[in-house]
Backbone as JSON, one array per atom type, in Angstrom:
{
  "sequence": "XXXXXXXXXXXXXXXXXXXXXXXXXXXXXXXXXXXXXXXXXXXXXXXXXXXXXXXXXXXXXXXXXXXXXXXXXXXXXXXXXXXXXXXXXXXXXXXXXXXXXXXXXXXXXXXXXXXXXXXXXXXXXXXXXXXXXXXXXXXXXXXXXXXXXXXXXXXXXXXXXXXXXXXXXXXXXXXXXXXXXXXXXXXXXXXXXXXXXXXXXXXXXXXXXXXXXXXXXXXX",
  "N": [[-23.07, 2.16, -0.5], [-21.38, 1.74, 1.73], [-19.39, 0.02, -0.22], [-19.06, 1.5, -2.47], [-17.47, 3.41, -0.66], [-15.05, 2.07, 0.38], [-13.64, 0.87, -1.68], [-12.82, 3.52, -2.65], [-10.67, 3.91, -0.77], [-9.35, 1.94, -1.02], [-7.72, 2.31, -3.75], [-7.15, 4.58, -3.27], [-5.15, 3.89, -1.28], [-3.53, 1.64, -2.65], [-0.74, 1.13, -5.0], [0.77, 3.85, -7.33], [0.95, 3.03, -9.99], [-0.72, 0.64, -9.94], [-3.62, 1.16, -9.59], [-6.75, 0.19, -9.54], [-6.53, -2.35, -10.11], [-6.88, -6.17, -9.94], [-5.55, -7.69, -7.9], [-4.3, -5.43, -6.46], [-3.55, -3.73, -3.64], [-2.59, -2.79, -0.2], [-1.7, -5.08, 1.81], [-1.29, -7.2, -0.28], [0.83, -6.24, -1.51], [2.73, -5.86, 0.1], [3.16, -8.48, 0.62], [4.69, -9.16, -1.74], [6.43, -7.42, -1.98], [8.09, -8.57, 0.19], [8.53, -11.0, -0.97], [10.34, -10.67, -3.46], [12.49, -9.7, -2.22], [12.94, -11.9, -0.75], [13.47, -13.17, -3.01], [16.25, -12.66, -4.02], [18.27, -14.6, -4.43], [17.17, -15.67, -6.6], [17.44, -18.1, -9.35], [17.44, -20.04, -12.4], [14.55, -22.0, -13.18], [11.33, -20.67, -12.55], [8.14, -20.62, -11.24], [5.18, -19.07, -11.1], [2.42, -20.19, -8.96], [-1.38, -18.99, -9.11], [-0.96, -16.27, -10.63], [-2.49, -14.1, -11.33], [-2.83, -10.99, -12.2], [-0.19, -10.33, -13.08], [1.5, -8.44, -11.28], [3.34, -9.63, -9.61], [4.81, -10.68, -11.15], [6.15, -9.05, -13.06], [7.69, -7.51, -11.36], [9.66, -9.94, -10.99], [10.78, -10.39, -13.07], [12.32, -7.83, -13.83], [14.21, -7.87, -11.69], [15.51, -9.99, -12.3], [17.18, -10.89, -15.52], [17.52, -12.95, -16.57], [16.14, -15.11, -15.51], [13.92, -18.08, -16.4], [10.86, -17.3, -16.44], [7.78, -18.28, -15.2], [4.15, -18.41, -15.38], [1.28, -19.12, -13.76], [-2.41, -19.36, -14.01], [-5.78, -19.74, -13.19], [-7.84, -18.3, -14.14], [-9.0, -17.07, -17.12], [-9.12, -14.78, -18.46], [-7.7, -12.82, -16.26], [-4.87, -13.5, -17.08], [-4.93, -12.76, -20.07], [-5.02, -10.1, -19.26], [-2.45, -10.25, -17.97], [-0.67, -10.93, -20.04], [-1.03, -8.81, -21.68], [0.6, -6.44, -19.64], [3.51, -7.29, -19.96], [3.73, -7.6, -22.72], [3.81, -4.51, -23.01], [5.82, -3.54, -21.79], [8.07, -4.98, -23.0], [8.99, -7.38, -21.75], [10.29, -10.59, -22.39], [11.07, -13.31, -21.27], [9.03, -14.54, -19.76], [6.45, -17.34, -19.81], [2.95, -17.74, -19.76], [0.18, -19.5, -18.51], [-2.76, -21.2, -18.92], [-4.4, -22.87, -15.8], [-5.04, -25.19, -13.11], [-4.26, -24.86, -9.76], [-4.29, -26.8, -8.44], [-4.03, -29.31, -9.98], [-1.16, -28.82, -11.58], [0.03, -28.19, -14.76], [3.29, -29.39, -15.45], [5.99, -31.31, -15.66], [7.96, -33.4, -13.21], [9.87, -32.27, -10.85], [10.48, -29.9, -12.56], [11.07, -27.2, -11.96], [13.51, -24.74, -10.28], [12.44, -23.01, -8.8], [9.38, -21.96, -6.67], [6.16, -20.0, -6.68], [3.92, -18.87, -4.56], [1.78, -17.16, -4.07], [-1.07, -15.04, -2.06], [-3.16, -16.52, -2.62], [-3.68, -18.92, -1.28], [-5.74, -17.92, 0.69], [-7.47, -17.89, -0.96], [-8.74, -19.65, -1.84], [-11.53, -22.39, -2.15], [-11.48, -24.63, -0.55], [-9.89, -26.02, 2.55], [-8.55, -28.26, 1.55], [-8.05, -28.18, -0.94], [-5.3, -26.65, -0.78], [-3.69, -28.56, 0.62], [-3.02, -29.96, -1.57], [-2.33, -28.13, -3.64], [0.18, -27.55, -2.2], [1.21, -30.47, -2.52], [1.47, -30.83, -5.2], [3.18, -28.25, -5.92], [5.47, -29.51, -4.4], [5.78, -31.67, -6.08], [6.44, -30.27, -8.46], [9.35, -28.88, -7.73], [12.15, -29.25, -7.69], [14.6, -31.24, -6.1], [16.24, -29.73, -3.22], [15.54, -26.98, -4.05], [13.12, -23.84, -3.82], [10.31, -22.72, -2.3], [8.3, -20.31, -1.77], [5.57, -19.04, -0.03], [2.14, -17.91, 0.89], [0.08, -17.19, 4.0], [-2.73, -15.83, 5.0], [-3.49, -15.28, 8.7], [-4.85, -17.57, 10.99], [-5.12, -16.95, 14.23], [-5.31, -14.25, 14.02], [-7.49, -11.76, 15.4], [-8.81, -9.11, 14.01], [-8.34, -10.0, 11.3], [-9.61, -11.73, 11.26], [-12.51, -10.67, 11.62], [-12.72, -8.36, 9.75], [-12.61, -10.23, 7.04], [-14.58, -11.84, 7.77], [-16.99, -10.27, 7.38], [-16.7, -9.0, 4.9], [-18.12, -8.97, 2.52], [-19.96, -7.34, 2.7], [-19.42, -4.56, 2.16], [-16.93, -4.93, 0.22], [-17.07, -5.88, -2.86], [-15.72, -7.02, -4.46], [-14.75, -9.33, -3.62], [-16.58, -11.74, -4.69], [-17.62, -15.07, -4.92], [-15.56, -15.49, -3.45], [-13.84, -17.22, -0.58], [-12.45, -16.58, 1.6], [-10.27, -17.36, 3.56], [-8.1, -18.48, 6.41], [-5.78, -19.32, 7.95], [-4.36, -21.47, 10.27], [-0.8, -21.59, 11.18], [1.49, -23.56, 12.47], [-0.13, -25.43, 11.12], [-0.21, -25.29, 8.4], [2.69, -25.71, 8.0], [2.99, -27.98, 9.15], [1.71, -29.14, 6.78], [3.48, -28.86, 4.92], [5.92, -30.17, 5.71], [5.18, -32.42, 5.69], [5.18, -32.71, 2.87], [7.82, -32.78, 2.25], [8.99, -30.52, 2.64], [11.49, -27.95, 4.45], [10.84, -25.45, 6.45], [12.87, -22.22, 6.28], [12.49, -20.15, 6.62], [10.55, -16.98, 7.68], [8.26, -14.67, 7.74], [6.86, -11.99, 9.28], [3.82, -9.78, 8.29], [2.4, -6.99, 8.92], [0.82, -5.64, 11.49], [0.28, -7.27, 15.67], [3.96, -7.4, 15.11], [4.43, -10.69, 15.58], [3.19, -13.91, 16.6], [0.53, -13.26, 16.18], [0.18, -11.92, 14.18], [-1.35, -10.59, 11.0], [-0.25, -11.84, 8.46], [1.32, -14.65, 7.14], [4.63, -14.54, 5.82], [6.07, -17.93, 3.83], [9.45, -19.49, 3.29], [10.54, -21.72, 1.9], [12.72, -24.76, 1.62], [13.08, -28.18, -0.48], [13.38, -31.19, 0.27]],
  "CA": [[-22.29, 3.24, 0.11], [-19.95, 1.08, 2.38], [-18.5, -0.74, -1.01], [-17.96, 2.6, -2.58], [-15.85, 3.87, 0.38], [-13.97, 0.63, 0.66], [-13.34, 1.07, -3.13], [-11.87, 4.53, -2.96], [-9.99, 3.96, 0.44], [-8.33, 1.04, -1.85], [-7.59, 2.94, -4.41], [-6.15, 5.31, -2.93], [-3.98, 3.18, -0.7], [-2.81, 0.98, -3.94], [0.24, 2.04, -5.98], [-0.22, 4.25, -8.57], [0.67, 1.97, -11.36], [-1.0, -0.85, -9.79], [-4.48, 1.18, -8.76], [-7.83, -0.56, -10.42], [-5.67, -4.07, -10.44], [-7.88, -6.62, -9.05], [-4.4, -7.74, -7.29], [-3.84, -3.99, -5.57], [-3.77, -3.3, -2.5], [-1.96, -2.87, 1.16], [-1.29, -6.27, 1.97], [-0.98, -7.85, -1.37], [2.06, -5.13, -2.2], [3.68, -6.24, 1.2], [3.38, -9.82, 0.05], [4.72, -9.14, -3.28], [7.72, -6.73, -2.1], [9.12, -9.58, 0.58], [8.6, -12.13, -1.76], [11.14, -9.94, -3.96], [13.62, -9.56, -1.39], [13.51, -13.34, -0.79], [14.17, -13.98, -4.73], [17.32, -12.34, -4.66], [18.99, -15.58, -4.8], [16.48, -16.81, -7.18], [18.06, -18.79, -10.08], [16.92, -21.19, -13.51], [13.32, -21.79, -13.85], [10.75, -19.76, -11.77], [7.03, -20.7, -11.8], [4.39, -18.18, -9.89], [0.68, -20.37, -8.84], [-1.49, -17.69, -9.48], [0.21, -15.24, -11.21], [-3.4, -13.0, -11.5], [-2.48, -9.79, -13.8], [1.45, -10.31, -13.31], [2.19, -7.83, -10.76], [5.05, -10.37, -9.39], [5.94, -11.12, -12.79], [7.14, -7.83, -13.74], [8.93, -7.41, -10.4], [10.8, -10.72, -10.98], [11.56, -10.28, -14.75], [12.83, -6.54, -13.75], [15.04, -8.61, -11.29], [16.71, -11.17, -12.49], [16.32, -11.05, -16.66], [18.32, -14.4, -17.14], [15.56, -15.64, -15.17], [12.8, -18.26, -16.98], [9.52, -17.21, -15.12], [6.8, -19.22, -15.62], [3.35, -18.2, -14.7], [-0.42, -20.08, -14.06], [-3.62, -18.72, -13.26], [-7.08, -20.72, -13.45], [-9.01, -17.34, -14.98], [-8.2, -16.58, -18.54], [-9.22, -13.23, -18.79], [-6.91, -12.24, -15.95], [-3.82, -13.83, -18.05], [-4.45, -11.6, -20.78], [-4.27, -8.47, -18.8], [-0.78, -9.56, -17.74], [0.12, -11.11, -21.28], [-0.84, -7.21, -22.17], [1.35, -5.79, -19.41], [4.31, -8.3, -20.05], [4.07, -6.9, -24.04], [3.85, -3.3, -22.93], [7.14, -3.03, -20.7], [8.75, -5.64, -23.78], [9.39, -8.62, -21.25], [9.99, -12.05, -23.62], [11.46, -14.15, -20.52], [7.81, -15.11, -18.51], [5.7, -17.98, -20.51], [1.67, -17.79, -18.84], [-0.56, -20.37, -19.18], [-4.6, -21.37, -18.06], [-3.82, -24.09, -15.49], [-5.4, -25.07, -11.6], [-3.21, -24.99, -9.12], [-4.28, -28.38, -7.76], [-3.09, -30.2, -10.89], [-0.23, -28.05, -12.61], [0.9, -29.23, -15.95], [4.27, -29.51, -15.63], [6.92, -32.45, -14.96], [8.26, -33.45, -11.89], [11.35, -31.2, -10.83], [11.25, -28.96, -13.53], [11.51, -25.78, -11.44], [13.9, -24.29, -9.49], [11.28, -22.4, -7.62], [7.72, -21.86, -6.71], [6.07, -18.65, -5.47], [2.68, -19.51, -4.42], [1.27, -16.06, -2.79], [-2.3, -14.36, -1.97], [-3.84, -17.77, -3.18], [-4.42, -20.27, 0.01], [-6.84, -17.33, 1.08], [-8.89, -17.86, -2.33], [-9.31, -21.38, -2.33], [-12.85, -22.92, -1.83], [-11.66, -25.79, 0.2], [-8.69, -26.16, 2.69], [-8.29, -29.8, 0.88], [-7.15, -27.61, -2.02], [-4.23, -25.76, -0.22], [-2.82, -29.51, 0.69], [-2.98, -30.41, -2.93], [-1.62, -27.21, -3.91], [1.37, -28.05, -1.62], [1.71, -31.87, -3.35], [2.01, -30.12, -6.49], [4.5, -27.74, -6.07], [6.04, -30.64, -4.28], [6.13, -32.56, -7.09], [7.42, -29.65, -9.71], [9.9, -28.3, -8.12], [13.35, -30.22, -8.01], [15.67, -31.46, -4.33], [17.0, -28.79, -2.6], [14.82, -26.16, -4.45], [12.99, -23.24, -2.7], [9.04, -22.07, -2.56], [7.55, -19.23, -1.1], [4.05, -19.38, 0.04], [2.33, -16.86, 2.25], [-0.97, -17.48, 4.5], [-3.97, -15.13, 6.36], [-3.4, -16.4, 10.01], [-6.19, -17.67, 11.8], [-5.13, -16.41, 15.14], [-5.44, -12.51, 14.04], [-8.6, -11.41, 15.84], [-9.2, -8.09, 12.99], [-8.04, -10.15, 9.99], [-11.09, -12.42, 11.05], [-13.51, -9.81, 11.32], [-12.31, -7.85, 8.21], [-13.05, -11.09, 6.35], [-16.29, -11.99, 7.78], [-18.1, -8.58, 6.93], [-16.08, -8.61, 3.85], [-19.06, -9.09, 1.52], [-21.13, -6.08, 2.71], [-18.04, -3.65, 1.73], [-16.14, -5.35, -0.71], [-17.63, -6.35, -4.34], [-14.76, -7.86, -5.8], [-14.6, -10.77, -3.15], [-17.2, -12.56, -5.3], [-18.29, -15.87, -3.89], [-14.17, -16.25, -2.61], [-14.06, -17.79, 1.16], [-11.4, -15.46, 2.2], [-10.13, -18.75, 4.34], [-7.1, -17.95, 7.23], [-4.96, -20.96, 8.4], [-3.04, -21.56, 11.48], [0.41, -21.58, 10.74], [1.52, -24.77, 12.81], [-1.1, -26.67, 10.27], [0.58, -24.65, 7.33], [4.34, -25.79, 8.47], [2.89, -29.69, 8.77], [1.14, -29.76, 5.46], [5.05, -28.9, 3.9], [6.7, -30.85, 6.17], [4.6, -33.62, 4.8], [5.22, -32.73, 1.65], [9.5, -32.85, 2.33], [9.63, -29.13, 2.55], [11.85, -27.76, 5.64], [10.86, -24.03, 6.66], [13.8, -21.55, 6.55], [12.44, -18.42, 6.79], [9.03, -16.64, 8.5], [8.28, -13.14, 8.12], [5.62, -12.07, 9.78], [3.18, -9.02, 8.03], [1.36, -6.46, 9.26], [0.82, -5.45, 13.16], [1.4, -6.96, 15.83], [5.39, -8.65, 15.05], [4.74, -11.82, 16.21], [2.44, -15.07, 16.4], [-1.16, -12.88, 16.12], [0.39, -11.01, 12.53], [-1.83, -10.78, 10.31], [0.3, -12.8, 7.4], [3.05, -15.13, 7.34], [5.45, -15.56, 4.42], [7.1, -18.42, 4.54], [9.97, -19.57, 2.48], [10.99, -23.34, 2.37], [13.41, -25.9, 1.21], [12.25, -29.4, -0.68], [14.8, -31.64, 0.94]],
  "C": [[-20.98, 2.72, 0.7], [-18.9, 0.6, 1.22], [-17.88, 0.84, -2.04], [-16.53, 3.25, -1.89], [-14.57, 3.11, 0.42], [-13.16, 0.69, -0.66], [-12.4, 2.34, -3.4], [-11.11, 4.31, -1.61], [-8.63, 2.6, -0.02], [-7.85, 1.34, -2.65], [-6.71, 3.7, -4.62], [-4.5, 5.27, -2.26], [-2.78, 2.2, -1.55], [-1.67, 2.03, -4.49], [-0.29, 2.82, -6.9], [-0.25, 3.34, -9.7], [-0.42, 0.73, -11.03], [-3.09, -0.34, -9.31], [-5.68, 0.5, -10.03], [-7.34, -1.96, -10.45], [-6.59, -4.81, -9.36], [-6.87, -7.34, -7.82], [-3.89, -6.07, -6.52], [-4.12, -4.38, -4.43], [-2.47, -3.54, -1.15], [-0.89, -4.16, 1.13], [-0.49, -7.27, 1.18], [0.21, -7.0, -1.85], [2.96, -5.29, -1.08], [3.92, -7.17, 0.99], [4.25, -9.92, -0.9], [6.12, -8.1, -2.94], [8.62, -7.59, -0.76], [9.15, -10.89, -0.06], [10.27, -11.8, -2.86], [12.5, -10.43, -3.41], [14.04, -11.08, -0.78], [13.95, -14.06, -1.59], [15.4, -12.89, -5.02], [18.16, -13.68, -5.09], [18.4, -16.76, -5.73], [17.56, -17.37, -8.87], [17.44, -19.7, -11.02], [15.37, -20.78, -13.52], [12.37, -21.31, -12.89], [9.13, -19.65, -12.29], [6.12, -20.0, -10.55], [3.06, -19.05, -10.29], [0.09, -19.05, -8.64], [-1.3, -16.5, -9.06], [-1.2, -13.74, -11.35], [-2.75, -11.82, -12.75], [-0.64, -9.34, -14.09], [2.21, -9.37, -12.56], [3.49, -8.33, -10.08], [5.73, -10.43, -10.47], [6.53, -10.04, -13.1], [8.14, -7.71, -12.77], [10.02, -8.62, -10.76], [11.13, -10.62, -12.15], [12.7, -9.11, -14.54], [14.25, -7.48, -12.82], [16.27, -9.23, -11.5], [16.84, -11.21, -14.77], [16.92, -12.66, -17.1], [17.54, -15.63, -16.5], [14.34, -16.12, -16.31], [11.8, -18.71, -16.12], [8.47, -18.19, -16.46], [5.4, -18.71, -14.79], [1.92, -18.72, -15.12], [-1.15, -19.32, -13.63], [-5.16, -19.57, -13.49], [-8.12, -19.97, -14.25], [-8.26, -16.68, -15.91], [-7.73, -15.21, -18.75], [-8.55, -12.33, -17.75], [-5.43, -12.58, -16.64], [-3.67, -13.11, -18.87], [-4.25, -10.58, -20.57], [-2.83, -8.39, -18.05], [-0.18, -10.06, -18.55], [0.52, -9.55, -21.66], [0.59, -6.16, -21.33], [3.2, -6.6, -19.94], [4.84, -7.36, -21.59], [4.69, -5.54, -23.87], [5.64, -2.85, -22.22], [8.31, -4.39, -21.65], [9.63, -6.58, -23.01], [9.06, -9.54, -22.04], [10.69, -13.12, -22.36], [10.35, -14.71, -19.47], [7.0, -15.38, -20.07], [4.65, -18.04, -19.24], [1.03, -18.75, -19.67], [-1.69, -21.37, -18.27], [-3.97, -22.72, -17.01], [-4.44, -23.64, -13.6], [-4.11, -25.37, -11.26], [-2.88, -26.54, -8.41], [-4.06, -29.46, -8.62], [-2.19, -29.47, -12.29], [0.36, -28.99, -13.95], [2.64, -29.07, -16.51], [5.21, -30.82, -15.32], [7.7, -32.56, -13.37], [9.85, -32.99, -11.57], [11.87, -30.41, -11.71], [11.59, -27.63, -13.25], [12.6, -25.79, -10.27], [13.37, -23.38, -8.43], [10.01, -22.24, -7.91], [7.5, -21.17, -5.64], [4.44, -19.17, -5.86], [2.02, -18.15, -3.49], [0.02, -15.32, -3.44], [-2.93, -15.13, -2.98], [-4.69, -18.04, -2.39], [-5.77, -19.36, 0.66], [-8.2, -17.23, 0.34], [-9.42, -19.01, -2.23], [-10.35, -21.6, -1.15], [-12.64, -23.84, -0.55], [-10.31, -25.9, 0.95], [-7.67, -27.38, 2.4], [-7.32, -29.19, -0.04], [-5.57, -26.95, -1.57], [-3.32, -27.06, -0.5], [-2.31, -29.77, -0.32], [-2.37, -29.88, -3.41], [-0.02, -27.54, -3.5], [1.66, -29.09, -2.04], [2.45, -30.68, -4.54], [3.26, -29.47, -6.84], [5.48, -28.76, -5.26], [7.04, -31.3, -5.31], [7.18, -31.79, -8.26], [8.42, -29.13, -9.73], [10.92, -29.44, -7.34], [14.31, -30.11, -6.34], [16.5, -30.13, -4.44], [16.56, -27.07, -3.38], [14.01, -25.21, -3.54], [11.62, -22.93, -3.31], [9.11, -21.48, -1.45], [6.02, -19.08, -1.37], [3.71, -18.25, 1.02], [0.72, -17.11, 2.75], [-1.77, -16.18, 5.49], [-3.47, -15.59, 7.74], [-4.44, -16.14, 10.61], [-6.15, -16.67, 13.26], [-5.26, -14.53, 15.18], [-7.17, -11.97, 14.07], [-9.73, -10.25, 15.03], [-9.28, -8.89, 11.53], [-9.55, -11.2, 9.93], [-12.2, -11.66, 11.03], [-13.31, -8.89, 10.35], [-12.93, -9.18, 7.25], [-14.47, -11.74, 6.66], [-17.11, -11.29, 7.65], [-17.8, -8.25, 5.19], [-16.91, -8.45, 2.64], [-20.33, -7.87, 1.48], [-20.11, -5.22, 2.56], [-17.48, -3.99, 0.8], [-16.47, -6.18, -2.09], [-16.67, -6.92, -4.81], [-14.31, -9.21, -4.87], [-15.31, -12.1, -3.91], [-17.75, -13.69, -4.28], [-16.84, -16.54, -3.46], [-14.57, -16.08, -1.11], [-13.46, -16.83, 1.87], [-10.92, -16.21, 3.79], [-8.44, -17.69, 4.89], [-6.76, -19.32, 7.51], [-4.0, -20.37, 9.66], [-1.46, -22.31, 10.17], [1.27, -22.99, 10.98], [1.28, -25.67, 12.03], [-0.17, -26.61, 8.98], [2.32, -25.85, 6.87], [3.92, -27.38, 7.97], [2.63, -30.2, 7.5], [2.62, -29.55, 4.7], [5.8, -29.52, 4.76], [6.49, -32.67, 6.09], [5.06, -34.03, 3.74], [6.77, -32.61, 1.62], [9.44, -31.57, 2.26], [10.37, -28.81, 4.16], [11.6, -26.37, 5.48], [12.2, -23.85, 6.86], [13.73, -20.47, 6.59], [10.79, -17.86, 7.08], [9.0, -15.46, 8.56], [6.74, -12.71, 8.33], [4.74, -10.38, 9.36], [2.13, -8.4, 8.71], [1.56, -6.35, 11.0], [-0.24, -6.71, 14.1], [2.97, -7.64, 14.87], [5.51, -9.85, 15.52], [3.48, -13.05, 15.66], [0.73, -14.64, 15.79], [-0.97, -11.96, 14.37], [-0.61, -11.67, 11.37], [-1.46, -11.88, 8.95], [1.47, -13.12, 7.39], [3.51, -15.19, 6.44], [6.44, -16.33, 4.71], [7.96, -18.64, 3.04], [10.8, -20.97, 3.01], [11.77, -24.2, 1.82], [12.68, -27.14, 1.11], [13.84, -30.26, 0.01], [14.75, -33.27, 0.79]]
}
């Protein structure tokens, strides 16, 4: 009963184009429309960690078209439902392809950017996040820009929404639905040579307890 409700109360709240997408919803469409507005000045090669059924990808193809997107995902069978949308709307500028996020197969500085969003909350292990952060590290090239965006631990609802989340919500599977302090966030890329330049903070309230941060960072 509860996962029905939760199901049409998502549903309903999702775009229309975007409703049934295992990527819909609230949050993930706030993520995904300041990520946007931070790639206006995006430029050259453009690789999204997972890319799930391509709802960024169409926004950034629609964007920029002189842009070459690049997109990974670790589950096949969501790849082909955004190879399919990709065909359907006759985008030829985004190459997808099966690949973890914790060892990408690409060379070292071959992107000009890396959008890394409504991930770090999937991953099994917060080992993986760090790794994640090497990675795009490694692929994308000095003075280059990623956008990453995190749960925050300190949001008192976003933790109880996620710890019940399995008696309501069927499509969590056996994901952790993991939150990070932000502080920790900042160090693990400041490790990794990234400098924060930008923090927008999602969801109520506006400040340190917001439900999700996006950040957006310089490799330096």
């Amino acid at each position: 009963m509860l996962n029905k409700f939760y199901c049409w109360i998502h549903r309903k709240l999702s775009r229309p184009d975007e409703q049934g997408e295992y990527s819909a919803g609230v949050w993930q469409n706030a993520v995904r429309d300041e990520v946007i507005a931070l790639s206006a000045d995006a430029s050259g090669k453009v690789l999204e960690v997972g890319c799930g059924e391509g709802l960024l990808l169409l926004k950034l193809a629609r964007l920029e078209a002189k842009l070459d997107i690049y997109g990974i995902d670790i589950w096949n069978d969501i790849l082909v439902r955004a190879q399919s949308k990709l065909d359907k709307n006759n985008i030829h500028n985004v190459k997808l392809s099966q690949a973890d996020a914790t060892k990408l197969p690409f060379s070292d500085n071959f992107f000009d950017r890396v959008i890394c969003i409504n991930v770090f909350f999937n991953l099994p292990q917060e080992e993986m996040v760090l790794q994640t952060i090497k990675e795009i590290s490694r692929v994308v090239r000095k003075n280059g820009k990623i956008i990453v965006d995190i749960r925050n631990s300190l949001n008192p609802l976003l933790y109880l929404k996620y710890k019940f989340a399995k008696y309501y919500d069927s499509t969590v599977k056996d994901l952790p639905l993991r939150t990070y302090s932000y502080k920790k966030i900042v160090n693990y890329l400041e490790e990794n040579n990234f400098k924060v330049i930008k923090k927008i903070e999602i969801g109520f309230p506006k400040n340190s307890l917001a439900p999700i941060f996006v950040i957006k960072a310089q490799r330096i």
